[in-house]
N, C-alpha and C positions, 0 to 999 in steps of 0.2 A: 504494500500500500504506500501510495506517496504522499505523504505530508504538504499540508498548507502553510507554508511560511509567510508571516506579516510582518513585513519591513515598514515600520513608521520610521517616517523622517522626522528627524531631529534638526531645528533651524539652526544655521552654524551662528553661533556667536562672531558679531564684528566686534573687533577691541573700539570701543568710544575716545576720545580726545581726553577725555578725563581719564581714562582708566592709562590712557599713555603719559599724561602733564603726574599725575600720582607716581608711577613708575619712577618716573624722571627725577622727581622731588628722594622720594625713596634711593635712586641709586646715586646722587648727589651726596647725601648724608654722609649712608656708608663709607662713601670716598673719600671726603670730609674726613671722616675719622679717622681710616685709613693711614691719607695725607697725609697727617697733621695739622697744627693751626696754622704755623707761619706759610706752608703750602696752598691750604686752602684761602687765604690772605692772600695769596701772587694769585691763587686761581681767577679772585676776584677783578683785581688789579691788569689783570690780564684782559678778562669781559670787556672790563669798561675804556682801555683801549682798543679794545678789536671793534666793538661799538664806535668810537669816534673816526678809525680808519675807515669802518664798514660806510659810514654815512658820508665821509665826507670823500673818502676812495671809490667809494662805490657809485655818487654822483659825476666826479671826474671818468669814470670806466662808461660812463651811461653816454655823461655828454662826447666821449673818444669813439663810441661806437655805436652813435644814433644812426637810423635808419637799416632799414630792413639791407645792407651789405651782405657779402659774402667772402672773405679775405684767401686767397688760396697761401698756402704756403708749401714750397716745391709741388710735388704732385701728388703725395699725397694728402695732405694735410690740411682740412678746409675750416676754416671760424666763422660760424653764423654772428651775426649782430645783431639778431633782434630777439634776444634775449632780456625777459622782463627784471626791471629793479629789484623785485625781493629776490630773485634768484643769485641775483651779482653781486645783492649787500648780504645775504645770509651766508651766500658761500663766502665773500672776504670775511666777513665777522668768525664766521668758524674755524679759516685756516688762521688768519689773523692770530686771534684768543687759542687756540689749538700749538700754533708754533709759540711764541711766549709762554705759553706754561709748561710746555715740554723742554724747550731751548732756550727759553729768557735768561737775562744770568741774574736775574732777583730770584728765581726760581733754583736754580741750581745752588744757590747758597742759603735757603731757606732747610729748614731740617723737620725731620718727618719725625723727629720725637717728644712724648708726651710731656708736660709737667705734671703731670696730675691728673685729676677726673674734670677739672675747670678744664684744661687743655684741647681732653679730648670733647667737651660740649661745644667749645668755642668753634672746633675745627668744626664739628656737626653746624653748628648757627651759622658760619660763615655760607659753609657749602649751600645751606637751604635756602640763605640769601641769592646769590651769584646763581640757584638754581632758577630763582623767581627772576634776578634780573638781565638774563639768559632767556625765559619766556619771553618777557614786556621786551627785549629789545628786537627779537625775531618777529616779534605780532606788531613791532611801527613800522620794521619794514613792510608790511604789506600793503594793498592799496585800499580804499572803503568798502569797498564792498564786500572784498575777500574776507577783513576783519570783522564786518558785521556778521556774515555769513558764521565763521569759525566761534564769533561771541554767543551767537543764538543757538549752535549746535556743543557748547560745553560749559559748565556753570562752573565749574573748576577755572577754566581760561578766565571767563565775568569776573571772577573774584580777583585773580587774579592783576589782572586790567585794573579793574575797581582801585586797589588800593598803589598803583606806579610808582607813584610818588615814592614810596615809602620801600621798596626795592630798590631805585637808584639812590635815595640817600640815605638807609641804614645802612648798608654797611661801610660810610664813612664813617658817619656817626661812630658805629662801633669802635671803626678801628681809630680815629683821633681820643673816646673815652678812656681806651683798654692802652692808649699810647701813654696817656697819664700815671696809670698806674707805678706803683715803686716794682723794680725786677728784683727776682731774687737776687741775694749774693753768695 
């Protein structure tokens, strides 16, 4: 006798833009602690120059390669130019903030070891910041509509949005208060 087999489908779950900004925030920390403090401190440091090259590099790459061109180089080798603004400022912001924290030499002489359990929260606080202001500076690259679109498809990103301000300048804040402090001796 041959059996009736019922195969129900099961909807595949799509990951949502929250459930990746979450991720993101989560493997940020970790790294954070990781790192260390003085690290995740260059990490930051790093952001928020790859940020000012991204915007202000990425305007000059836009204005050096307006219009729909086509640049060959030898034969193989072709370069489109009508490639959009966030594509040009996310990708500088990334290798930018990416090469400095790997190669920076504020980085290389930052040290990945702990003082204590303050230490490694600071590293975690830092990273969670630089993880937020790492979001807010990829979502102004975008253009209005895209970022309305991406703000009504995740309430994670809104919140995030919601409070900018407070991503780009905590963690000066931080790190000018915590500069005050007396260091061990």
């Amino acid at each position: 006798m041959i059996g009736t087999y019922i195969i129900k489908h099961t909807p595949m779950l799509t990951p949502s833009w929250d459930l990746f900004i979450s991720i993101f925030f989560i493997v940020a920390v970790v790294f954070g602690i990781a790192l260390g403090r003085e690290r995740a401190v260059a990490g930051i440091v790093s952001s928020f120059i790859g940020l000012v090259v991204a915007n202000v590099g990425g305007n000059y790459l836009m204005n050096y390669m307006s219009g729909n061109q086509t640049t060959h180089i030898g034969n193989t080798l072709e370069i489109a130019t009508n490639t959009q603004p966030f594509f040009v400022k996310t990708a500088l912001f990334a290798v930018i903030a990416l090469l400095l924290t790997v190669k920076g030499d504020f980085f290389k002489n930052a040290s990945t070891a702990h003082d204590g359990f303050g230490s490694i929260i600071l590293g975690a606080l830092y990273s969670f910041l630089n993880a937020g202001f790492i979001i807010n500076a990829i979502v102004t690259f975008m253009q209005d509509a895209g970022r309305t679109e991406l703000l009504e498809q995740s309430h994670l990103i809104s919140q995030v949005i919601q409070y900018q301000v407070w991503w780009f300048v905590l963690p000066a804040i931080l790190m000018i208060f915590l500069g005050f402090r007396k260091k061990p001796e």
